[in-house]
N, C-alpha and C positions, 0 to 999 in steps of 0.2 A: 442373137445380135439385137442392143437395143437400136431404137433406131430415135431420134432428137432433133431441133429443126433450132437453126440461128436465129440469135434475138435480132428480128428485122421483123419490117412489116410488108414482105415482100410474102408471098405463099409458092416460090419456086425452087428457094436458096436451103435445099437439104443434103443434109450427110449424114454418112453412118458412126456409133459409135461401139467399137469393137468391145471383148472386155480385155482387149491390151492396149489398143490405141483408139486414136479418134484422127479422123480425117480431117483437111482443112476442106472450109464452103465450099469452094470449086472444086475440088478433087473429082473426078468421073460423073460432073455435071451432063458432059456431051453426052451418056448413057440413059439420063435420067429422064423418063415420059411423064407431066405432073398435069394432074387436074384442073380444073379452072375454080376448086373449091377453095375459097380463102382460110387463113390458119384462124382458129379462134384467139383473138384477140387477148382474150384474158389469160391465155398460157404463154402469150409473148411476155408478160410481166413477170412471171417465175425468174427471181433472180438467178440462183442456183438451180443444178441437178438438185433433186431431194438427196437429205444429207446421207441417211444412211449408204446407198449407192454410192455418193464420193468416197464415205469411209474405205469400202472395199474394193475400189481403184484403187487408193492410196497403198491399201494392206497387198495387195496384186504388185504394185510396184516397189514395194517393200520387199515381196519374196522374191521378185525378180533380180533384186540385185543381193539378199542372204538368202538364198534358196535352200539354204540348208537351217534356219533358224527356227525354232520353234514357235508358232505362235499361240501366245493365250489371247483369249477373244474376252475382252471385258467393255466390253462397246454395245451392241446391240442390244438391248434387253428383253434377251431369248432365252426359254427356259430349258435345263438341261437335267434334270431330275425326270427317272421314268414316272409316269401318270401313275397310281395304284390302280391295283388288278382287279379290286372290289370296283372298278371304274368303266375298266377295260371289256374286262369280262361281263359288265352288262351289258357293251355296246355289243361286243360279240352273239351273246347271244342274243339282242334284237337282231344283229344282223345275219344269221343263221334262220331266225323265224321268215325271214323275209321271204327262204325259199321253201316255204310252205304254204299251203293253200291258206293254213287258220291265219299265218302270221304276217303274211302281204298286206301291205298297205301302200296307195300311189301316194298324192298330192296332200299335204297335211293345210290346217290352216296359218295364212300368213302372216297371222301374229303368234302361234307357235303352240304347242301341245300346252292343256288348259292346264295340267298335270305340275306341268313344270312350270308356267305363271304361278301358279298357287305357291308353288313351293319358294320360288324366288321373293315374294310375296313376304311369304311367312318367315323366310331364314335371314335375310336382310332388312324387314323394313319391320318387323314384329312391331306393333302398338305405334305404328308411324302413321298409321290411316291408307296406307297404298294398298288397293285396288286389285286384285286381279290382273283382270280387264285392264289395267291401266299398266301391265307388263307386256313391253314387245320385246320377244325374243327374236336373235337375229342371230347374224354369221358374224359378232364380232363390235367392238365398240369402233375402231377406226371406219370401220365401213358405215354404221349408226351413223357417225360425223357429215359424212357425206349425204348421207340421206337426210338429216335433219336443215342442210344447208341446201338443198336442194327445195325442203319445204318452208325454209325463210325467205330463199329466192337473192334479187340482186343488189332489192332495193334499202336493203336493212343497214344500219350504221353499226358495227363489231368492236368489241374491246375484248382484249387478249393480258395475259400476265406474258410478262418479259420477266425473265427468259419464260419460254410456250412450247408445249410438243406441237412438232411441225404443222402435223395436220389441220390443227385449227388454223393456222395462219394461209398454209397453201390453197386448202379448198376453199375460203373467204375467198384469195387471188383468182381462181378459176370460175367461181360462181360468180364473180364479176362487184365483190360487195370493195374491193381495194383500189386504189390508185396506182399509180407508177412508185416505181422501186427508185429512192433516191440515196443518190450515193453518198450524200455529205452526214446523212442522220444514219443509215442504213435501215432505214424501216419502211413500209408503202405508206402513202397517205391514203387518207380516207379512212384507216384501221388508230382506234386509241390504244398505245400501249399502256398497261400497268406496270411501271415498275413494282418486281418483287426481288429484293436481295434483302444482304445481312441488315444494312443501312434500315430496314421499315420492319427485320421481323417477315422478309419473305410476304408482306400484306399491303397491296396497296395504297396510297393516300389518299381516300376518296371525295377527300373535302378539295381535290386539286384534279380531280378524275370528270371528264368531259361525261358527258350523258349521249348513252348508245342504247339503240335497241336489242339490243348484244351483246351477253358476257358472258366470254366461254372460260369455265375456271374449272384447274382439277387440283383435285385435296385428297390422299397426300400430292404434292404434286410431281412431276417430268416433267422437267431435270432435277430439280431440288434436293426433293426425297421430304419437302414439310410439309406437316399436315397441320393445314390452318385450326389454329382455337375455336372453339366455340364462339369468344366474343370478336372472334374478328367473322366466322359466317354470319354471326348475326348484323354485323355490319354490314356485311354484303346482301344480306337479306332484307334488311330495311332502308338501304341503297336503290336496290331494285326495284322494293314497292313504291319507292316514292317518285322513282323514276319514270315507273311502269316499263322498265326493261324488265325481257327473260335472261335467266341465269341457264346456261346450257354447262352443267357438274360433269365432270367427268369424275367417277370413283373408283377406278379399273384398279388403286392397288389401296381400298377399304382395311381387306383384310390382315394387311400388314402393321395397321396402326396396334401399337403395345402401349399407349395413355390413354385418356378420356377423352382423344378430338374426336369431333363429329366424325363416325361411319357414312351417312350418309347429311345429305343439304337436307331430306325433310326430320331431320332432329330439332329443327332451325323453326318455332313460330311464324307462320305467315308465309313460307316457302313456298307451299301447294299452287299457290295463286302467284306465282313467280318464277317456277325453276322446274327442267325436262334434266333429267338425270340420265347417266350413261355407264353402262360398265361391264366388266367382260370376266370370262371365266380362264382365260389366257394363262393371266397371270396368278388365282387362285388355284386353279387344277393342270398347268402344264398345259391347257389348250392350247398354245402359241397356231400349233398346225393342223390345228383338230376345227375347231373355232367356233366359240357361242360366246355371243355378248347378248345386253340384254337395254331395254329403253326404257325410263318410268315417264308418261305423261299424264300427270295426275288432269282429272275430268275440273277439276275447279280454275287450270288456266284459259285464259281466254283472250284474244286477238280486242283489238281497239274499237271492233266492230261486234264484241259479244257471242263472237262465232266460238268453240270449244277449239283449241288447239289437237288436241285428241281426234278430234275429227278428220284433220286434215293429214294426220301424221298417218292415220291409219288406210288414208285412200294413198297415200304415198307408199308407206309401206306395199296393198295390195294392189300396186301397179307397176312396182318397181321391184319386188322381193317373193319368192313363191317359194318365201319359208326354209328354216333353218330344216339341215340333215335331220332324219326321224331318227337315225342312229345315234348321231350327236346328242341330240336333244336326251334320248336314254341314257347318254353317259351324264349330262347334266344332271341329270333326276337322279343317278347315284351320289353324286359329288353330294348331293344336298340331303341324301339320308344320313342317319347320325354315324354311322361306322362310316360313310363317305366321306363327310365331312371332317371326321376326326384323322383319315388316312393326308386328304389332301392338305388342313392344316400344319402337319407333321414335317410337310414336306417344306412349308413355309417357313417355319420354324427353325430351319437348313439353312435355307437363303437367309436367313438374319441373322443366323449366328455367321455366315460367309461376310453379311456385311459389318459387323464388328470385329472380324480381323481385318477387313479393310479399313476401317475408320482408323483401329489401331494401328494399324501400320503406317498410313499416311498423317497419324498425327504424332507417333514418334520420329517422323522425319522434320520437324518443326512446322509443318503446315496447318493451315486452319479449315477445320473440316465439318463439313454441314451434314443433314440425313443419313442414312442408315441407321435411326432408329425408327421411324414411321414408316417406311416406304425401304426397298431394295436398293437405293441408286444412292450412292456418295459421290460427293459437290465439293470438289475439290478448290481451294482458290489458291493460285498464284499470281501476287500481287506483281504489279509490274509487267508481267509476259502475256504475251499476245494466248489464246485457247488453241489455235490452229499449229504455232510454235512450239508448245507444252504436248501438245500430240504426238509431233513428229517425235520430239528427243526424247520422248516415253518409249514411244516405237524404236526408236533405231537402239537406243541403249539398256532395251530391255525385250523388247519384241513382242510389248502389248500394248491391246489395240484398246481404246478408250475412245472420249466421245467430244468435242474439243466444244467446250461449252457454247462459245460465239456460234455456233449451229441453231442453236433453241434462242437465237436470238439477242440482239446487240447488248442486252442485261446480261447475258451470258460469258464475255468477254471476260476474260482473266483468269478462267475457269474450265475442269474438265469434268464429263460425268464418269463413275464406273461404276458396274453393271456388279451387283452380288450374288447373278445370275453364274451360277458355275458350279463346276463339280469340286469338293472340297481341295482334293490333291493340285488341280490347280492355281486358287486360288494362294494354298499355301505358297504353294513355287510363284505365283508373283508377288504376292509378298515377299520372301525370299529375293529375287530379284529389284523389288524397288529399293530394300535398305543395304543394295550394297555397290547401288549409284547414287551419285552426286545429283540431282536435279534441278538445284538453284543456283 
């Protein structure tokens, strides 16, 4: 049972919300004993449930009325290919060593086996100048989010690409960096959006772009699936020096780019002294539920007071993090030897060819279709219709779940994402199913 509190500023007015139904505010109030702890403020502003969780409301009340329907899940971007066993089987047998005298180890350190820095180091950033030492391993890049917003704090001003994967935009709200949720724009104030769509090239216009201490940008990106140019990071790169804003990179789907855009922001001149990178093994090796992400904060950035950024990340991290699984971390360090890495590529290489029958399918039905060459996630646009409308008649006449763009954001609107996250035989069958309804 989750449990969720009314947008009020009252700290009494709670209910529960089942995963069938949800209560109204007084419903078994008289039952209810509440503390005299006031609600945090800054989660009053959360417009929405986080999206994902509405989706599968939605898809719950979907089966509840075709109970008998099948559904493909092209919505969440979960990965559904097994991990390889050159992977597996080294976690296994670190975690077999464990119940042995020689192979016991407690508490590792909290920026993460030196083993596998080096190696992240070397496999991703070869001849980019990153540092060891300036790799934090962790449990994941979504959680990295929060921790890094934890070490910017409240007072910082944020800019976001619209459409944006949720998290950067939620945890700004909760860390207190947002204003109120207005319903006429639908965006908070206090947060600069970037428009990113077809209209700019997905890049956007920063000769009209307010100046923030704050730009969280991911390339390829979520929802899109584009991976920014070379000359559009360099634009962003000498945006930020000149600004003296940090660039916070998310790079979580790197390895899916098949051109010459930038892998990483420090391919990018002058980035070092401007930009904390983030990115995870999730989506490279099937981590989704395993989980190691990883943080670059190169020693050459530095706060307006000359302090290292590096510094502070690191007392955050060992205050707040007691280090990624030792098991995990062993299965990392296979991914990234050469037979490891040629296994998990492989698997990638699945997903993209999943997302080329999706591209093709959805652009044999006359629509105009973006990503699934860089990145896993097709960007669908239907011109005219609402994203949340385009979900439903997706669902009810086909019985697949997608992702209704206006979720990642008011940019979003017109638009749905899907996931190339799937098992082949799937995806054919909705393929199959989308060209043999009507959808416009």
């Amino acid at each position: 049972m989750r449990v969720f509190s009314t947008h009020t500023s009252m700290n009494h007015t709670i209910f529960f919300q089942s995963r069938a139904s949800l209560k109204t505010p007084n419903e078994g109030l008289a039952t209810v004993r509440c503390t005299k702890v006031v609600r945090n403020v800054n989660l009053e502003k959360l417009r929405h449930n986080y999206l994902f969780p509405e989706i599968e409301a939605r898809e719950l009340e979907h089966l509840n009325k075709y109970p008998d329907a099948n559904i493909i899940r092209l919505g969440i971007g979960d990965t559904t290919e097994p991990i390889p066993d050159i992977i597996t089987s080294n976690m296994a047998e670190y975690a077999r060593g464990l119940s042995t005298r020689k192979g016991y180890k407690g508490y590792g350190a909290e920026q993460g086996n030196k083993d596998l820095r080096k190696a992240i180091a070397e496999s991703f950033y070869k001849d980019l100048g990153v540092k060891d030492a300036e790799v934090f391993v962790s449990d994941g890049a979504q959680c990295d989010i929060s921790r890094l917003q934890l070490l910017l704090g409240s007072s910082v001003s944020v800019a976001v690409q619209d459409p944006n994967f949720p998290a950067y935009m939620d945890t700004s709200v909760i860390i207190g960096q947002a204003g109120d949720f207005l319903d006429d724009t639908l965006k908070y104030k206090n947060i600069e959006y970037m428009t990113c769509g077809p209209q700019n090239n997905f890049f956007p216009d920063l000769s009209t772009t307010s100046r923030t201490d704050i730009i969280f940008f991911c390339s390829p990106n979520n929802p899109t699936g584009h991976a920014a140019s070379r000359e559009q990071l360099t634009q962003l790169v000498d945006f930020a020096r000149k600004n003296g804003s940090i660039i916070v990179y998310d790079s979580a789907y790197s390895v899916y780019i098949t051109d010459d855009s930038p892998r990483s922001i420090y391919e990018i001149p002058g980035s070092r002294e401007c930009a904390i990178e983030i990115s995870s093994f999730s989506k490279i090796a099937g981590f989704t539920g395993v989980r190691l992400g990883w943080t670059v904060v190169p020693d050459e950035l530095y706060y307006a007071n000359k302090v290292p950024v590096i510094n502070d990340f690191d007392r955050i991290v060992c205050t707040c993090f007691n280090g990624a699984s030792r098991i995990v971390q062993a299965g990392g360090l296979a991914c990234l030897s050469p037979d490891g890495f040629k296994a998990v590529m492989a698997v990638v290489d699945y997903y993209m060819e999943n997302a080329k029958i999706l591209v093709d399918t959805f652009t044999s039905l006359g629509l105009v279709v973006y990503g699934g060459v860089n990145a896993p996630y097709v960007w669908v646009h239907f011109p005219g219709s609402r994203s949340w409308d385009m979900f439903s008649e997706i669902l009810k006449k086909t019985h697949i779940i997608t992702v209704p763009g206006s979720g990642f954001g008011p940019g979003g609107e017109g638009f749905i994402r899907v996931t190339a996250f799937g098992r082949r035989e799937h995806i054919l069958e909705a393929s199959a199913r989308l060209t043999s309804v009507h959808l416009l």
